[in-house]
PAZAPA-4460 file (N, C-alpha, C; in steps of 0.05 Angstrom, whole numbers, plus 32768, in hexadecimal, padded with zeros to 4 digits):
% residues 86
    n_x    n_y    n_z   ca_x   ca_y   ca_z    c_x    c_y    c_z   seq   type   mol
   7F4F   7E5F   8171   7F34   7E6A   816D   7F1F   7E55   8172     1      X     A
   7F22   7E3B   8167   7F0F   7E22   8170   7F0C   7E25   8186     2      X     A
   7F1D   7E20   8194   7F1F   7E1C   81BA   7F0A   7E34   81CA     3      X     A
   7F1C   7E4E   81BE   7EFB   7E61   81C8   7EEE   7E61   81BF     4      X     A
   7EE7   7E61   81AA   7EC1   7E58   81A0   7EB8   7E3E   81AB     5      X     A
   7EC4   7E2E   81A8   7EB9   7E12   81B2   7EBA   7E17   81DA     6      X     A
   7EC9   7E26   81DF   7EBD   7E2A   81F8   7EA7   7E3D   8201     7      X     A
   7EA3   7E51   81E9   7E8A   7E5B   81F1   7E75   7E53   81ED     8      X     A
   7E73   7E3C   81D8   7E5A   7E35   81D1   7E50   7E1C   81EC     9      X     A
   7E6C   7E13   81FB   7E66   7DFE   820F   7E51   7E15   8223    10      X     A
   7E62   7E25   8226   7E54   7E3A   8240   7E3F   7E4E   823B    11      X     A
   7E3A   7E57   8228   7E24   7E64   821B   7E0F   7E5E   8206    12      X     A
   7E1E   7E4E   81F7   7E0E   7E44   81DC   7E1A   7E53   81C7    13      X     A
   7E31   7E5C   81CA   7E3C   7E65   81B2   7E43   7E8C   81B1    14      X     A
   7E44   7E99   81A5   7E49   7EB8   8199   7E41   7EBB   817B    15      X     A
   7E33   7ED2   817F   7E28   7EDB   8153   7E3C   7EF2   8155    16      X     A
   7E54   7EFC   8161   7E5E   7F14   8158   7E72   7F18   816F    17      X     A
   7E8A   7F29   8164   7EA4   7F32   8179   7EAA   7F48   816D    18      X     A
   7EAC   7F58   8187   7EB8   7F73   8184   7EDD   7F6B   8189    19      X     A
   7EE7   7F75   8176   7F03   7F74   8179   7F0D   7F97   8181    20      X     A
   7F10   7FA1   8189   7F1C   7FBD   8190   7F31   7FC3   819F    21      X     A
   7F46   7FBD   8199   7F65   7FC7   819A   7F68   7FDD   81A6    22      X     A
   7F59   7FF3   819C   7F66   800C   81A1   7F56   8017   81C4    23      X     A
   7F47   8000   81CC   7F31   800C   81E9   7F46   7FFE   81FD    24      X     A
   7F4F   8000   8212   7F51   801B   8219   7F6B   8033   8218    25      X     A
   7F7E   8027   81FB   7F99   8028   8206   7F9C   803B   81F1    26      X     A
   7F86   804A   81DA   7F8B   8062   81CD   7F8F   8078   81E4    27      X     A
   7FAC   8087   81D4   7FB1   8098   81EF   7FC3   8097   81FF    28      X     A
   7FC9   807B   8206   7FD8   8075   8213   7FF1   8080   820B    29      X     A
   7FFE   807C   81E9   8017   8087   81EA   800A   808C   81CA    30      X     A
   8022   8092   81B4   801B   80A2   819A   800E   808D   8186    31      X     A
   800A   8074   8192   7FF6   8069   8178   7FE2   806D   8177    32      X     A
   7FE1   806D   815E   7FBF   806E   8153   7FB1   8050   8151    33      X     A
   7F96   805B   8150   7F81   803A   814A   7F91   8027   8135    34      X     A
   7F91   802E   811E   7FA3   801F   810D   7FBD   8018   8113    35      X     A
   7FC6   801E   812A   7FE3   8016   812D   7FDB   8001   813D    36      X     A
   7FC7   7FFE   814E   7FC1   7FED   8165   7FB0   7FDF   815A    37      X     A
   7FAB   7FDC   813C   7F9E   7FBC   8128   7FB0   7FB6   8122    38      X     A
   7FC3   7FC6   811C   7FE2   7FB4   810E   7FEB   7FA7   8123    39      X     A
   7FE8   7FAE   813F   7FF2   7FA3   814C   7FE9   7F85   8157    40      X     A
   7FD2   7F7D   8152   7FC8   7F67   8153   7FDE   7F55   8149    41      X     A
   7FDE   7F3F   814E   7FF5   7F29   8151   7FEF   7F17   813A    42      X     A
   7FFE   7F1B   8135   8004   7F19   810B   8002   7F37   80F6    43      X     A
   7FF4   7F47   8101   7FF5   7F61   80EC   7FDD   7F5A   80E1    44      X     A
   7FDA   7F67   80CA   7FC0   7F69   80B6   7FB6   7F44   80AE    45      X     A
   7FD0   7F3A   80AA   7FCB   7F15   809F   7FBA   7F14   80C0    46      X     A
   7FCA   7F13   80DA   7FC1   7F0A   80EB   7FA3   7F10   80EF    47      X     A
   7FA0   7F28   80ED   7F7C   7F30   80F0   7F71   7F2A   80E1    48      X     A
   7F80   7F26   80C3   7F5D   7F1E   80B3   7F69   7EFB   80BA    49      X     A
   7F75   7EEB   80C2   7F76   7ECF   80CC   7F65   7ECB   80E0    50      X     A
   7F62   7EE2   80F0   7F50   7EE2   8108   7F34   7EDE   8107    51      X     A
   7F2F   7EF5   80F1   7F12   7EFD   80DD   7F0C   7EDE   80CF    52      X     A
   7F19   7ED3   80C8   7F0F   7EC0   80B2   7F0D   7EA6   80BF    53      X     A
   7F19   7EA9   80DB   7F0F   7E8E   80F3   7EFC   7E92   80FF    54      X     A
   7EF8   7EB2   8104   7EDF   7EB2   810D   7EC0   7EB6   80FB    55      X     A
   7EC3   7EBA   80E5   7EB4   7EB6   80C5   7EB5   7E98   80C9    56      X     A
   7EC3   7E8A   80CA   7EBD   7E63   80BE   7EAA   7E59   80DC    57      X     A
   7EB1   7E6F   80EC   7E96   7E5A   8104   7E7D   7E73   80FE    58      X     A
   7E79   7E86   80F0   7E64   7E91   80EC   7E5E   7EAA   80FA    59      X     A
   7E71   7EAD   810E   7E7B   7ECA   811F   7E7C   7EDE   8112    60      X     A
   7E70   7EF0   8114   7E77   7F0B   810A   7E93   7F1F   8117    61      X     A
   7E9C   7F2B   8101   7EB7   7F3D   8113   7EB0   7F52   8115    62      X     A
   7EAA   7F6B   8124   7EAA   7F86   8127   7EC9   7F95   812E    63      X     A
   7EDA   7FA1   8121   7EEE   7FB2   8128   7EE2   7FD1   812E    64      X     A
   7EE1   7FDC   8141   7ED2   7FF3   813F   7EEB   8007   8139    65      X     A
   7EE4   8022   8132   7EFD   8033   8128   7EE5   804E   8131    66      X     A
   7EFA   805F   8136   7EF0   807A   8145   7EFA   808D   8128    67      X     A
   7EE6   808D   8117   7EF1   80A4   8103   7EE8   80BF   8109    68      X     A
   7EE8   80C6   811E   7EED   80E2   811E   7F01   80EE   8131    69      X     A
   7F19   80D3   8133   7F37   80DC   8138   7F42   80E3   8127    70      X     A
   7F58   80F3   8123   7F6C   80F8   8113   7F88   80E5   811A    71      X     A
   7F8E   80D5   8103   7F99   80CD   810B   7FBE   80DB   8107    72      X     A
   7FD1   80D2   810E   7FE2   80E0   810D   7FF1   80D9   80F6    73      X     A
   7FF2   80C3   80EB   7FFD   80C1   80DD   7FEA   80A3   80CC    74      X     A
   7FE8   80A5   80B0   7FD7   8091   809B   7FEC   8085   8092    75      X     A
   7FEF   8069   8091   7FFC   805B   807C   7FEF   804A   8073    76      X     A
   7FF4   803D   8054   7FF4   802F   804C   8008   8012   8047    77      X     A
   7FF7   7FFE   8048   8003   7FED   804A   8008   7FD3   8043    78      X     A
   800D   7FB9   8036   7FFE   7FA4   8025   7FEA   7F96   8037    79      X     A
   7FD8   7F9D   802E   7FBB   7F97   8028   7FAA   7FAD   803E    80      X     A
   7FB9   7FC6   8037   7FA9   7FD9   804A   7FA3   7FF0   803A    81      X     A
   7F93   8002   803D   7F8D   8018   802D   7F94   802B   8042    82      X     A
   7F98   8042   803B   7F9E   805E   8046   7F80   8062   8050    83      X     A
   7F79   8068   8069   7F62   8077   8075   7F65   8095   8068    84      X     A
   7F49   809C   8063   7F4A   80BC   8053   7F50   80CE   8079    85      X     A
   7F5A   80E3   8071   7F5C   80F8   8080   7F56   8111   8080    86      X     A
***
């Protein structure tokens, strides 16, 4: 996470914010849902909020965007996840 921030700030002067979105363009593609394609981020839930909280200590904002007016197919819960209402 240093390495690309510290390379953006060489070539731009830095970033105030990242869109992270998983599910563009590959909802669809086969039966996962948005939430299956955040779990899928590399580490799971630890991995994303590790991600979130490297990019929090350089002052970056995280945006996950979520399409709630999918249905998703299936809600789980999970440690340190809440059930999305349906």
């Amino acid at each position: 996470m240093d390495r690309y921030l510290d390379d953006l700030e060489k070539r731009y002067g830095g970033i105030d914010n990242v869109v992270v979105w998983p599910s563009y363009p590959n909802l669809g593609i086969d039966n996962r849902n948005q939430l299956d394609m955040i779990l899928a981020i590399a580490g799971g839930v630890a991995g994303v909020r590790g991600m979130v909280a490297d990019f929090h200590r350089r002052g970056v904002k995280v945006y996950l965007p979520i399409n709630m007016w999918t249905r998703a197919r299936a809600i789980r819960a999970g440690p340190g996840l809440t059930p999305w209402p349906t």
